[in-house]
Each structure stands twice: as C-alpha cells, then as structure tokens.
C-alpha positions as CSV (number, residue, x, y, z in Angstrom):
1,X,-2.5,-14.0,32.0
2,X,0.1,-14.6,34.6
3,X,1.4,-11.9,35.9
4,X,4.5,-13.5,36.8
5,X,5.1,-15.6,34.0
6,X,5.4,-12.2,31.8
7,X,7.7,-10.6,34.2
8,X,10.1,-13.1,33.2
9,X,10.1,-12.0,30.1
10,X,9.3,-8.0,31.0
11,X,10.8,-7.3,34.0
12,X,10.5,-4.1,34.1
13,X,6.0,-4.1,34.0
14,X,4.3,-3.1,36.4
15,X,3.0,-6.0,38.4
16,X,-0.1,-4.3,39.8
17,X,-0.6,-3.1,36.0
18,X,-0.5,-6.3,34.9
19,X,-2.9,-7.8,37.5
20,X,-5.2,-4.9,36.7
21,X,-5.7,-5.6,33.2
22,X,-5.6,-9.6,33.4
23,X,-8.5,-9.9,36.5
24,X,-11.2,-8.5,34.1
25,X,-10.4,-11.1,31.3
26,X,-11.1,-15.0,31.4
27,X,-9.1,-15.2,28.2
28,X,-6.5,-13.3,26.5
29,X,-4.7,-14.2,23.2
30,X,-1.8,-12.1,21.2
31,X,-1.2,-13.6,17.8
32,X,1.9,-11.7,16.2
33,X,2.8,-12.6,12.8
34,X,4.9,-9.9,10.2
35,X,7.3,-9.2,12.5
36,X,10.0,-6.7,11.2
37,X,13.2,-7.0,13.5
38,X,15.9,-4.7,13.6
39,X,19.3,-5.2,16.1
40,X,21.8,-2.9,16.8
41,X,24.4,-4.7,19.0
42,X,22.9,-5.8,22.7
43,X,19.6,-4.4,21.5
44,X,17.0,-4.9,19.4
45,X,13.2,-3.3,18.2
46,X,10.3,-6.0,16.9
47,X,7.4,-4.4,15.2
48,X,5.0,-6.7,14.7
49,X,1.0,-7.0,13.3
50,X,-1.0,-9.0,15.0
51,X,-4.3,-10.0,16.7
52,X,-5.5,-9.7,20.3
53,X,-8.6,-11.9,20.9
54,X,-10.0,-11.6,24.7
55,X,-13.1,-12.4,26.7
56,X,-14.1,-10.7,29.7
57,X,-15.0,-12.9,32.8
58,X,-18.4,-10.9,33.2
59,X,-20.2,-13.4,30.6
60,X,-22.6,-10.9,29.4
61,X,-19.9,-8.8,27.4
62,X,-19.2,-10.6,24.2
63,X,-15.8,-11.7,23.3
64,X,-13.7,-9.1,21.6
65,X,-10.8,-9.0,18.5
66,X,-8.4,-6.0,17.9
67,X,-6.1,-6.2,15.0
68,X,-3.1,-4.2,15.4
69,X,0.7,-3.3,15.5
70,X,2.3,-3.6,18.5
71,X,6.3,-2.1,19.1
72,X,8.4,-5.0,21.5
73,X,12.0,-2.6,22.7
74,X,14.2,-6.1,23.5
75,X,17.1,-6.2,25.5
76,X,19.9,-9.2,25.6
77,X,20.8,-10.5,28.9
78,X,22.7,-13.6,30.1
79,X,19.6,-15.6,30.1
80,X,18.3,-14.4,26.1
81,X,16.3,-11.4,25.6
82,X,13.8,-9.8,27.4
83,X,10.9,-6.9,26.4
84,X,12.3,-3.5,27.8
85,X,9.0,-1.8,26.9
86,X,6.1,-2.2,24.6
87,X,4.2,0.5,22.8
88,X,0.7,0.0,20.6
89,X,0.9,2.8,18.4
C-alpha cells in the first residue's frame, strides 16, 4: 500500500490513483496463484486467479474478500520486468 513502492514495479500508474484507492484501506492483500504466462520476445501477458483480502480503516465496515482474475501486461527492461498495465476482467 505504498504508492511508491508499486511504481517501481508499474511505472506507468497513476500516483494519485494509487493514493486514492490505498488511503481508505488499513490493509490490502493480493494472493495470485494459477498464473498462466505467455512471452512473446521483450513482452509478456500473466493471467492469474487470485484473492484480494482488504480492510477499510473506518473500523465499522467489515473486512472484505474478492476472488478473482486479474490480467498483468509485463514489459522487460534493463532492471527485469515491470507491469505495463493491469486489467480485472
């Protein structure tokens, strides 16, 4: 939930996006297992189930869990790949 931290790996988001949806949460989780990967040269597509878990800071919303498939666009670079865009179909 640092908005920062996951430009390094997407640095094309959108940092005030980012800070938008991570103020509201106190917690945030993203468990991706059954990922399918396909690479065509410098590029490659990651479609992967998984599990979001998250709490909201206001403590009188419960905690919530949305199960999922989530679409990571990658991209290699001299430093090792990086998330041109995801997509939650």
């Amino acid at each position: 939930m640092d908005a920062g931290a996951t430009r390094a790996l997407w640095p094309s988001a959108d940092p005030s996006l980012l800070q938008a949806a991570f103020t509201p949460m106190s917690e945030q989780r993203l468990q991706l297992a059954a990922c399918d990967v396909g690479m065509s040269g410098d590029r490659a597509l990651a479609i992967c189930l998984g599990t979001l878990r998250y709490r909201p800071r206001n403590g009188a919303r419960a905690a919530g869990v949305e199960r999922g498939r989530w679409e990571f666009d990658l991209q290699r670079s001299p430093d090792g790949w990086r998330i041109t865009a995801v997509d939650r179909p």
